[in-house]
N, C-alpha and C positions, 0 to 999 in steps of 0.2 A: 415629580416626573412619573409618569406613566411607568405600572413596575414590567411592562413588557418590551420598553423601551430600553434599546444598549447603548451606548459610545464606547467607540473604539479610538486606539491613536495609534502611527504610524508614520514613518519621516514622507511616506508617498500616502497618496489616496487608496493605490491599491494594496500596498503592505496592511494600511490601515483595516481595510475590506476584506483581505484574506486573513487577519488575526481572527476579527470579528467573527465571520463564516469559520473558522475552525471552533475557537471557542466557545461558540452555539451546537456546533455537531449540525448545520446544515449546508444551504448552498443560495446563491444567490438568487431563482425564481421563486425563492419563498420567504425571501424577507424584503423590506422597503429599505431601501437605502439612501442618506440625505447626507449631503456634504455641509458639515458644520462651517462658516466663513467665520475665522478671526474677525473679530469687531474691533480690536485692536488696534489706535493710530500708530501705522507704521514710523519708526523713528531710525534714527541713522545706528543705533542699539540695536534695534529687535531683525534690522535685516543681518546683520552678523549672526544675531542667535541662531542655533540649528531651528530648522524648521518643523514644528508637528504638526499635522492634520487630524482631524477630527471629523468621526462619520457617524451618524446617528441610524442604529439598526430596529427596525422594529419588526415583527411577524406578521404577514400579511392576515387579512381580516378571516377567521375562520380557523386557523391554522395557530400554534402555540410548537414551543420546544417537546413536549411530552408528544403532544400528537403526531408531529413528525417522527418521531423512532419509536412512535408504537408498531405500527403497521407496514410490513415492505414493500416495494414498489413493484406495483402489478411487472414479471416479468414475458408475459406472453409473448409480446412480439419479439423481446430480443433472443429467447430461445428458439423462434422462428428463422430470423435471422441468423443465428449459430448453426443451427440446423442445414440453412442452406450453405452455409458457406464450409461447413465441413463435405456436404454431400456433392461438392465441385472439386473442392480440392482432393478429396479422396479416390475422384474417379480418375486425376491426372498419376498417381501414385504406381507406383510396382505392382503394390497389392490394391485392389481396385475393393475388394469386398470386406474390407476393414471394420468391423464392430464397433462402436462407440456408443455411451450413453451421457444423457446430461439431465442432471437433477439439479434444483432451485432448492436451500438451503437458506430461507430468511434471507440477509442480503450478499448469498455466495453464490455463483454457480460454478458444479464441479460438472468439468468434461472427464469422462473417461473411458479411455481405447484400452481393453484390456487384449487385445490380442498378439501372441508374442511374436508375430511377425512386422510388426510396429515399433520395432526395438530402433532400428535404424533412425526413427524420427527423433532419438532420447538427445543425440548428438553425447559429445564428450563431455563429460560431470554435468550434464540434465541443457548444456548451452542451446541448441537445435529444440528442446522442449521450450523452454523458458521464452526463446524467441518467438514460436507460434504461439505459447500462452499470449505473448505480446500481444499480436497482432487478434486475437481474439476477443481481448479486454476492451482493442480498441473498436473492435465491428461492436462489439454489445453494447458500446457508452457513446457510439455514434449517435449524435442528435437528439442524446435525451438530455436531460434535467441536472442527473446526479451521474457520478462515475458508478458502472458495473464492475463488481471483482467478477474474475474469472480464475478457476483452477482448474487448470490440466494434468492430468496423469494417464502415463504412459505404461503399459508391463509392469502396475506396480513400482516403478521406479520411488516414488515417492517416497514408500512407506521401506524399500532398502535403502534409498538413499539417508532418511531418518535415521534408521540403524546402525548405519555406518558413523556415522559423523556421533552420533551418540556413543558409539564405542571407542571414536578416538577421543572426544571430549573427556571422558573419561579417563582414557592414558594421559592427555597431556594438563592434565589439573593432576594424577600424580607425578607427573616428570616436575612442573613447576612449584608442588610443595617440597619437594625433595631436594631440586636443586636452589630452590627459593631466588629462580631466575625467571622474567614474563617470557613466553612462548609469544609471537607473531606469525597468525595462519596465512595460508594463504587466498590471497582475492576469494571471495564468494560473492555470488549474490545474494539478496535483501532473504530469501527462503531460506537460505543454508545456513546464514547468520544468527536468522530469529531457534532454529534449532541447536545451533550450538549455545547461544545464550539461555534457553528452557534448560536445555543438559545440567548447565553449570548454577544456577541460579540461587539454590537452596546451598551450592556447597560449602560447608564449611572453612575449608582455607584460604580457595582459590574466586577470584569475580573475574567478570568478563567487563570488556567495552569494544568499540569499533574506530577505528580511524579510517584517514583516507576519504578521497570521491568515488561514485562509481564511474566506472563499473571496478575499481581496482581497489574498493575498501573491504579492511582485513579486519580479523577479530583478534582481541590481543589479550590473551591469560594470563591474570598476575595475580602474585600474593595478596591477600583484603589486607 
C-alpha cells in the first residue's frame, strides 16, 4: 500500500472520517476520501456483529502531512472581515471610539481592546467576553477550509484572570494535600480550565482532571 495512504475505522462513516482527519492534523479539502465496502458475504452471524466502516484517506496530489503544517493559512481576508465586523459593532456601543488591535500569530488571531472603558463587554468571570470571542471565531471560520482560532482580550482581563486562578490553584493543591481530601471547582469554561491544569501539572502531590459537560464542566484536585 501506498505509504501516503490511511484507513481509518469507525461504527459510522463519519466517526470513521473524523478519527481519520484528527489523526492526520488536517481537514477534509485536503485529503481523498474513499468508502472501503465489506466484500464480505453477509450471513445471518455478521449482521448481528457490531458493524465497522472503513475509509481509505489519502493527501491530495501536491499536498503531504508536513506540508500542510508547515505553512499558515493565508489570513488576509479573514482579518478583514473581523475588522469589519468589530467597526459595526463598536459604533452600536456606549463608547463608539473604542481602540482594538488584531495580530496573526501562525495559526491564532489575538483581538485586543485595551481600553478600560470596555470593561463592561468582560461580563461576570470573562462570560459576555467569551460569548463575542464566540461569535468572532465563527465570522473568521465562515466559508473557509479550516476552523480559525480567535482570541479576545478585554482590559487585560486575561492575563488577571490568569493570575487569579493561578493563585487559587495554588491554595487549593495545598488545602487538598493537607486535608488529603479532592477539591471540586466550580463550572469553568475550556480557558479557565486549561490554566488551572498548567498551574498544577508539575506538582508534586496533588493532579488535576475535569468532569462533567459544558458548559457546567468542573475541574477536580486530588491526591496523585
Amino acid at each position: 500500500m501506498d505509504e501516503k495512504t490511511y484507513i481509518f475505522e469507525g461504527k459510522t462513516t463519519n466517526e470513521a472520517i473524523e478519527k481519520g482527519l484528527k489523526e492526520l492534523k488536517t481537514n477534509k479539502y485536503k485529503v481523498d476520501i474513499r468508502v472501503l465496502e465489506n466484500e464480505e458475504k453477509k450471513t445471518f452471524f455478521s449482521i448481528l456483529a457490531p458493524k465497522i466502516v472503513k475509509v481509505e484517506m489519502k493527501f491530495k496530489e501536491g499536498m503531504d502531512k508536513k506540508e500542510i503544517n508547515k505553512e499558515p493559512m493565508d489570513k488576509t481576508q479573514v482579518i478583514q472581515d473581523l475588522e469589519k465586523f468589530l467597526k459595526d459593532f463598536i459604533s452600536h456601543l456606549p463608547t463608539k471610539n473604542l481602540q482594538y488591535e488584531i495580530k496573526q500569530e501562525r495559526d491564532l488571531i489575538k483581538i485586543d481592546i485595551k481600553d478600560e472603558e470596555a470593561v463592561y463587554l468582560i461580563g461576570y468571570r470573562g462570560e459576555t467576553l467569551n460569548a463575542l470571542q464566540n461569535i468572532l471565531s465563527n465570522i473568521a471560520s465562515n466559508d473557509k477550509q479550516e476552523k480559525v482560532r480567535v482570541l479576545l482580550n478585554i482590559s487585560h482581563y486575561r492575563e488577571k484572570r490568569e493570575k487569579d486562578l493561578t493563585t487559587l490553584s495554588s491554595k487549593i493543591a495545598e488545602s487538598v494535600a493537607r486535608s488529603k481530601k479532592s477539591i471540586t471547582l466550580e463550572p469553568m469554561n475550556a480557558y479557565d480550565r486549561k490554566i488551572v491544569h498548567s498551574a498544577l501539572q508539575n506538582h508534586e502531590t496533588v493532579k488535576t482532571y475535569s468532569i462533567g459537560k459544558e458548559p457546567y464542566r468542573k475541574v477536580v484536585v486530588s491526591l496523585k
